[in-house]
C-alpha positions, 0 to 999 in steps of 0.5 A, a space after each residue: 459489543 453494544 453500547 448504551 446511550 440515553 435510554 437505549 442500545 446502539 450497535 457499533 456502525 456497520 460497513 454500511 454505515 461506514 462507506 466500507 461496503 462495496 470495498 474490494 477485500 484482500 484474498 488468501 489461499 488455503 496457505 495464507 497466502 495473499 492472492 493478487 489483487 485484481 483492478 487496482 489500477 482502478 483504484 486512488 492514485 495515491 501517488 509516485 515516488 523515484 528513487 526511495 530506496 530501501 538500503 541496509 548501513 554499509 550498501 552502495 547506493 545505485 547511480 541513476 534515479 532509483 525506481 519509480 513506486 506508483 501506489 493505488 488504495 481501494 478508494 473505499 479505504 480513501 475515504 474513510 482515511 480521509 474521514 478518519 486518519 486511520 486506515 480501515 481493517 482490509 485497505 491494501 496499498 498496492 505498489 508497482 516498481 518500474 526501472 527508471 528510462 532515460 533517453 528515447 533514441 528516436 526522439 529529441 528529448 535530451 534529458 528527464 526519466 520515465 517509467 520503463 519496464 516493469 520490476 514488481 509489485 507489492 501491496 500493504 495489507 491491514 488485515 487485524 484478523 490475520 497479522 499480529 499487528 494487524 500489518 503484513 506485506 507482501 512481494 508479488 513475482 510471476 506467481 498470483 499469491 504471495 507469502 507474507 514477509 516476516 515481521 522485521 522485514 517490513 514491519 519494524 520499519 514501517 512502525 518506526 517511520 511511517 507517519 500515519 498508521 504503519 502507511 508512509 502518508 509523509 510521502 504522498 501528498 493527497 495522504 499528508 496531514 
């Protein structure tokens, strides 16, 4: 799409021009499914949560802290959020989930939680070429790709609650308007 301005054309901005270049992009495989994205914890470390839960009306909430979430984002689609609170097509949100520990038996610490052993992960990936609504999500296993969860798994809510651009940015400070 060109648009025209003062006697002349001028391209719509390129990824260049856009600091996007460099940024590492979501993978699928010939099933469409998403590949696991290497070296994110490499990436802005957007922030931690213990305890946000997913719970249905009617379930019982857990005792203890929850899990904790820590969430990275390519720092590539960092900037340009910061720039202009919208998240590029291609950024993934990728989460780890750690059961929560307590108490460690060799030491004198008497209260607190820490991060202890590893429950998933997951990444958020804007992909407008991909999802409908430009929006998918995906659980990892022990497998290197991953399908897609269905709409009203994810997405629903998300639209419905989060603050900026489907991303939960109420949660994460350095994302917070």
């Amino acid at each position: 799409m060109l648009a025209f301005a003062s006697g002349g054309c001028r391209l719509p901005a390129s990824k260049a021009a856009s600091g996007l270049e460099d940024m590492v992009e979501p993978r699928y495989d010939g099933e469409g499914d998403l590949v696991r994205p290497e070296g994110y914890r490499h990436w802005v470390f957007v922030g931690a949560s213990l305890g946000l839960r997913y719970a249905k009306d009617g379930e019982p909430e857990d005792d203890g802290p929850g899990s904790f979430h820590n969430v990275y984002i390519q720092p590539e689609a960092y900037a340009y959020f910061m720039d202009n609170d919208v998240f590029p097509d291609k950024t993934m949100l990728a989460m780890e989930t750690y059961e929560s520990g307590t108490r460690e038996p060799q030491s004198e610490l008497t209260g607190g939680y820490f991060e202890d052993a590893f429950v998933g992960f997951s990444v958020a990936v804007k992909d407008a070429g991909r999802f409908d609504e430009s929006w998918g999500y995906v659980s990892f296993d022990e497998a290197d790709t991953a399908t897609p969860f269905p709409r009203e798994r994810c997405y629903d809510c998300h639209a419905e609650h989060a603050a900026t651009d489907n991303v939960f940015t109420q949660f994460y400070p350095i994302l917070r308007r």
